[in-house]
C-alpha positions in Angstrom: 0.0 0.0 0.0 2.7 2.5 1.0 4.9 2.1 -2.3 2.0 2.1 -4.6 0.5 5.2 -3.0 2.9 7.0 -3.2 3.5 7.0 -7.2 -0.1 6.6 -7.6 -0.6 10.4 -8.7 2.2 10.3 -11.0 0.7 9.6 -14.2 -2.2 11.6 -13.3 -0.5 15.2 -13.4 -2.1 16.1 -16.7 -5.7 15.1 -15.6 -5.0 17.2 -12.1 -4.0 20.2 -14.3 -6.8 20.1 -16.5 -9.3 18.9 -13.4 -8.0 21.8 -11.4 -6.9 24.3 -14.0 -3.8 24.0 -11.7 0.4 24.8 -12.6 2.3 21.8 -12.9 4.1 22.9 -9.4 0.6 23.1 -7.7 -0.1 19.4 -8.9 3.4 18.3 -8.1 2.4 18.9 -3.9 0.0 15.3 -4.4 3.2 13.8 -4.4 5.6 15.7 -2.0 2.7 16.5 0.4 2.4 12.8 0.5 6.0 12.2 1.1 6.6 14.9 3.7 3.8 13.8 6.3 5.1 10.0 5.9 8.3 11.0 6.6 7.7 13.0 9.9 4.8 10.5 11.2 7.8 7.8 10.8 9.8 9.2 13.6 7.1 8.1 16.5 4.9 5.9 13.9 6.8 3.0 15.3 6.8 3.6 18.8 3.2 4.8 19.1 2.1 1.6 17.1 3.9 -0.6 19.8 2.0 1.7 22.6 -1.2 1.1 20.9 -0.8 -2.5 20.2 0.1 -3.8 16.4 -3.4 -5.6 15.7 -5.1 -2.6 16.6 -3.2 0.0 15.1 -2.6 -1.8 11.5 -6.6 -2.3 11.8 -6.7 1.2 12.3 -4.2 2.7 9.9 -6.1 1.0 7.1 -9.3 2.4 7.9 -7.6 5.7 8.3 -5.8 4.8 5.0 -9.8 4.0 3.6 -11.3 7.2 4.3 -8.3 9.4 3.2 -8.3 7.4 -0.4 -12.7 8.5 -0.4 -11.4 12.2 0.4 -8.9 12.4 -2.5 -12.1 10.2 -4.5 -14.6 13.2 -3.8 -12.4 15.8 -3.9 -13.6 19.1 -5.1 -10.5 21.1 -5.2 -6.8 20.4 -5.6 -7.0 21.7 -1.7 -8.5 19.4 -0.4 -7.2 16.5 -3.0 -3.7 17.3 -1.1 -5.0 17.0 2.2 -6.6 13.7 1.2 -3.0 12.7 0.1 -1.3 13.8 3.4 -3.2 12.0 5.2 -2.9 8.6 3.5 1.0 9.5 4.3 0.3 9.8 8.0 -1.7 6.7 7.8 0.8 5.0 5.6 3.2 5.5 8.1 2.0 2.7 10.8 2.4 0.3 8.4 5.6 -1.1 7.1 7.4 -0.6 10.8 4.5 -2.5 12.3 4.4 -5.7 9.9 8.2 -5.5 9.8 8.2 -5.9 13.9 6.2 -8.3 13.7 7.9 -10.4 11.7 10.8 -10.0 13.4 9.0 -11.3 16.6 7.5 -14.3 14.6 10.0 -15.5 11.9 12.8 -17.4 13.6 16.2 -15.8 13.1 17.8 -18.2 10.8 15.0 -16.9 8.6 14.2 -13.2 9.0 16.5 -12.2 6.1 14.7 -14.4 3.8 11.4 -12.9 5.5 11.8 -9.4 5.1 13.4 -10.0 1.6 10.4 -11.6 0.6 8.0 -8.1 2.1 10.7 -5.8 0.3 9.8 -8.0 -2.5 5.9 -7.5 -2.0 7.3 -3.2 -1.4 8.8 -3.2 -5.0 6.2 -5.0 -6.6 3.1 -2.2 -5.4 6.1 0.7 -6.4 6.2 -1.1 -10.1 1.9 -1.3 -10.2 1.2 1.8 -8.9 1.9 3.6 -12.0 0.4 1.6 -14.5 -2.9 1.4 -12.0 -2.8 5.3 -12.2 -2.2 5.3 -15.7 -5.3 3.3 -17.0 -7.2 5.5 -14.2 -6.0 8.4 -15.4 -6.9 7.3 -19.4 -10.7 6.4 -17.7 -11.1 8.3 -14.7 -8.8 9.5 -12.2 -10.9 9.6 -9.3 -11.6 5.3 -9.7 -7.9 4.9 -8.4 -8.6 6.5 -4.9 -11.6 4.3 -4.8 -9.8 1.0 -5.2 -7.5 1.7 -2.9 -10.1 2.6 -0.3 -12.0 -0.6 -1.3 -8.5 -2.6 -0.6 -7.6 -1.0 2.2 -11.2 -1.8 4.1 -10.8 -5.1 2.8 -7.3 -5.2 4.9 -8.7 -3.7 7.8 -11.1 -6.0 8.1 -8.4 -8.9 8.9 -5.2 -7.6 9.8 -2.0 -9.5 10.8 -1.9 -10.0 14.9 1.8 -8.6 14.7 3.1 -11.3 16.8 3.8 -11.3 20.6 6.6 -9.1 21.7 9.4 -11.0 23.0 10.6 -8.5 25.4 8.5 -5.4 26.7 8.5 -2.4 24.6 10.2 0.7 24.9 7.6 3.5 24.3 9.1 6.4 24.4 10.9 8.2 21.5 14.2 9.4 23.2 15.8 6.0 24.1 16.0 5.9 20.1 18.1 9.3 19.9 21.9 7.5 20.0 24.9 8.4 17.9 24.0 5.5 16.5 20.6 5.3 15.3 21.5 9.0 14.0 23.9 8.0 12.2 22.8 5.1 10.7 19.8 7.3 9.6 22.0 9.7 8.2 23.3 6.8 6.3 19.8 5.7 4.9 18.8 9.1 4.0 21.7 9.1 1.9 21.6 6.0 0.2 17.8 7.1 -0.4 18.9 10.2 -2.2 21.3 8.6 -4.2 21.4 4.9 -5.3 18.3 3.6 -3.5 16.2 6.5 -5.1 18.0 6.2 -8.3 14.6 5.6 -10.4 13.4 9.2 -10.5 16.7 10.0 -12.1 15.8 7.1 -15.2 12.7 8.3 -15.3 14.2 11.7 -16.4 17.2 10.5 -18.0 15.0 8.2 -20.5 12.5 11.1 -21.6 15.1 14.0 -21.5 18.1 12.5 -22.4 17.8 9.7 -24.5 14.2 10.7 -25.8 12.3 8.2 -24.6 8.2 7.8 -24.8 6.2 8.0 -21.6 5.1 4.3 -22.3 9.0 3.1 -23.0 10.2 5.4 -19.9 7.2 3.4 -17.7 8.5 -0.1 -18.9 12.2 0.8 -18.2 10.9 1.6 -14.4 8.5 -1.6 -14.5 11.7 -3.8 -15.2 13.7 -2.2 -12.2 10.8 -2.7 -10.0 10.5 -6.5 -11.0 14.0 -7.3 -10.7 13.6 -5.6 -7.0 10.9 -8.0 -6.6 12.1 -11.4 -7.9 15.5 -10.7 -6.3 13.9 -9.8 -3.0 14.3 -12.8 -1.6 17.7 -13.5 -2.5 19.3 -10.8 -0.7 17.2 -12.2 2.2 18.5 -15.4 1.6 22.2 -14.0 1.8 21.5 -12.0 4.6 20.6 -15.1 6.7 23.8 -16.7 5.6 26.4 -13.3 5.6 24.9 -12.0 9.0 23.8 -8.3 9.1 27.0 -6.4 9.1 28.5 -7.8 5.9 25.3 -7.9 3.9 24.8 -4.5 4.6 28.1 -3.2 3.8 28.0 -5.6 0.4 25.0 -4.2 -0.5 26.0 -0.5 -0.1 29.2 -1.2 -2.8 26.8 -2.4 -4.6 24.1 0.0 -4.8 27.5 2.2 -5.2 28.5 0.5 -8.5 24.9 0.0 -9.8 23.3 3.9 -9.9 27.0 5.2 -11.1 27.0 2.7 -14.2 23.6 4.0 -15.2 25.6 7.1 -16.3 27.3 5.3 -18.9 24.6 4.0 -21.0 23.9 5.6 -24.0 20.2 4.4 -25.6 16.9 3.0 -24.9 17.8 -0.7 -25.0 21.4 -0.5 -22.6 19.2 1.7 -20.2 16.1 -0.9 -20.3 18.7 -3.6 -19.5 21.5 -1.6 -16.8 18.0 -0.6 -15.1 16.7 -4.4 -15.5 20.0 -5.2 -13.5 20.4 -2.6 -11.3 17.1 -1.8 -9.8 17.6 -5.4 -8.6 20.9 -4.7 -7.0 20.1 -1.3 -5.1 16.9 -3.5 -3.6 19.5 -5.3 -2.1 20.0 -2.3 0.3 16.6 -1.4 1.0 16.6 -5.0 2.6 19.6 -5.2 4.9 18.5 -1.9 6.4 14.5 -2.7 7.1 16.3 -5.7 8.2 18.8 -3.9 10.7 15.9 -1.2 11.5 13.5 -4.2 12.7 16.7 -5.9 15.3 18.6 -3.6 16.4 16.5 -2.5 19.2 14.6 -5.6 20.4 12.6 -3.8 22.7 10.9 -1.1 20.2 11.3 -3.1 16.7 8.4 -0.8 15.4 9.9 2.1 16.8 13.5 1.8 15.5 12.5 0.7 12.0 10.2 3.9 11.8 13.2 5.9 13.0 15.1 5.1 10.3 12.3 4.6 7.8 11.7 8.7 8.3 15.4 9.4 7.4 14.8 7.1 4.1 11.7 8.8 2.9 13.4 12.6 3.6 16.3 11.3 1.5 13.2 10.3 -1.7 12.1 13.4 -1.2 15.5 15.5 -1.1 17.1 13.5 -3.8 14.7 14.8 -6.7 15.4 18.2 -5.4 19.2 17.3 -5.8 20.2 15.9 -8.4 17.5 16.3 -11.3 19.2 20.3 -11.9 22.8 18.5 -12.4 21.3 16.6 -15.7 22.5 20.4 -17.1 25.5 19.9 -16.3 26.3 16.6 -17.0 24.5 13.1 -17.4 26.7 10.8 -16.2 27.9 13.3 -13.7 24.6 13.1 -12.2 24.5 9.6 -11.5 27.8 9.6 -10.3 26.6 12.2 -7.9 24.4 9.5 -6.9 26.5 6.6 -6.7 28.8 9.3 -4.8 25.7 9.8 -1.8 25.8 6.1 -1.3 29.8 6.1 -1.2 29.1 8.4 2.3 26.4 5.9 3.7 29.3 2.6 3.2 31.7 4.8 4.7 29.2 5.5 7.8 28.3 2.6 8.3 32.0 0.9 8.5 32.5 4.2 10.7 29.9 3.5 13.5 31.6 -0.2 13.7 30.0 -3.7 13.8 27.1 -3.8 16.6 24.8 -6.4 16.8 24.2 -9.2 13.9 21.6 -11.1 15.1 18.1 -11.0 12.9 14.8 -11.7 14.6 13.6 -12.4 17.7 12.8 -16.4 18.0 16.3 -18.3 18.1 
């Protein structure tokens, strides 16, 4: 729900300008607006959700999630369709560190990698659909897309996951979470989200701008990254179980490294369709270890911790646009070495802050 909501609204802009008679910037807020409030909920999401009880909450996040998709349905203004939209990122924001938690508390530790490989799978997969669902909505009706997802949301509510019993008893407050630490570490994420983890917006723009790519073409070369993310999902779980959490993480970081740089060097339609094909797979990889490290490394707040960090990730989406897109003027493989460059920092952070703890899950 959270990946897909977000890019949801992307193919809709021209509809919203024309529904609206809004500027491209005014329509642009259904995405940021969306982004923003997720990110800042995340810092106590996690620790309010473990307060309130999983079960509950997660019930109640999707009904909140339900009525805010009927405001942006019904929505008589672009006002009040951003409003809508900030509040399914507030909502949105109870969920990944809750069912994350969860598993950690359920999946026996040989197996969480595999596990949360497996929901970052699941992540990539409603990130690849959300734009072809807004696209056929947009080409029928734009409103219709807000509807499903309220429909799926209630549909979710009405069974949600128990969560798991906590092993240990929770930590609810926020400051316990406020270490060197868990600051750095979300310096590090934030990073890696502006750079090589985020790295799709930037081949989005570098296959209509640069290499003159259709809308449709541009769409399939983001579908391919998002399907290697989810077929390889798994994998990276698999080797996190076997590497431990330290070395998986640092492996994935050089790789995420190596894969946004190279996207720099391609040169047409096809090489981009196939780096992308490879390397949306491979910066995945990162996305896992750190849900994965966010959901252990404080046992008694999981949902807490994993929300901590989850707000610096979705500050670095939304800063990396901001970033990097002007530096396609200066130079296109500049800009994804830029990129490559941001994830260079979060390797070197996290080989700074030394090893810590690599135990995954709760159940031994």
């Amino acid at each position: 729900m959270g990946p897909f909501g977000t890019v949801l609204v992307v193919p809709m802009f021209p509809e919203l300008r024309k529904e609206f008679d809004a500027s491209n910037a005014a329509v642009g807020l259904t995405f940021s607006l969306y982004l923003l409030p997720f990110a800042v909920t995340l810092l106590v999401s996690g620790t309010l959700g473990e307060r309130w009880g999983r079960r509950r909450t997660v019930r109640g996040t999707y009904l909140a999630y339900a009525l805010a998709s009927l405001i942006c349905a019904v929505a008589p203004s672009l006002g009040l369709l951003i409003v809508g939209r900030a509040l399914q990122g507030v909502a949105n924001a109870f969920i990944t560190p809750l069912l994350l938690a969860g598993l950690a508390e359920m999946v026996p530790a040989e197996r969480f990698g595999r596990a949360t490989g497996v929901y970052s799978s699941f992540q990539a997969f409603g990130g690849g659909v959300g734009p072809i669902v807004g696209g056929v909505a947009a080409d029928v009706e734009w409103r219709g897309a807000f509807i499903g997802a309220a429909l799926v949301a209630l549909v979710l509510a009405s069974s949600p996951p128990d969560g798991g019993p906590r092993t240990t008893t929770p930590a609810l407050h926020l400051w316990p979470l406020l270490t060197r630490r868990m600051i750095l570490l979300g310096v590090g994420f934030l990073l890696a989200a502006a750079g090589p983890v985020g790295a799709a917006v930037l081949v989005g723009v570098a296959a209509r701008d640069e290499l003159g790519l259709s809308g449709s073409a541009a769409g399939l070369i983001l579908l391919l990254g998002a399907m290697s993310a989810l077929a390889l999902g798994p994998v990276w779980g698999q080797l996190l179980d076997r590497l431990g959490l330290r070395i998986a993480t640092l492996g994935s970081s050089a790789m995420a490294v190596v894969a946004a740089a190279s996207m720099g060097l391609v040169e047409s339609g096809p090489a981009l369709a196939i780096g992308w094909g490879i390397g949306g797979g491979v910066v995945a990889a990162l996305a896992v270890a750190y849900q994965a490290m966010g959901a252990t490394i404080v046992p008694g707040n999981r949902g807490g911790a994993l929300s901590f960090l989850l707000s610096f990730r979705f500050v670095g989406h939304a800063l990396g646009p901001i970033m990097l897109l002007p530096l396609f003027d200066w130079s296109y493989a500049g800009t994804f070495a830029v990129a490559g460059a941001l994830g260079l920092v979060t390797l070197v952070i996290l080989i700074a802050i030394g090893p810590g703890s690599s135990k995954l899950g709760g159940v031994s």
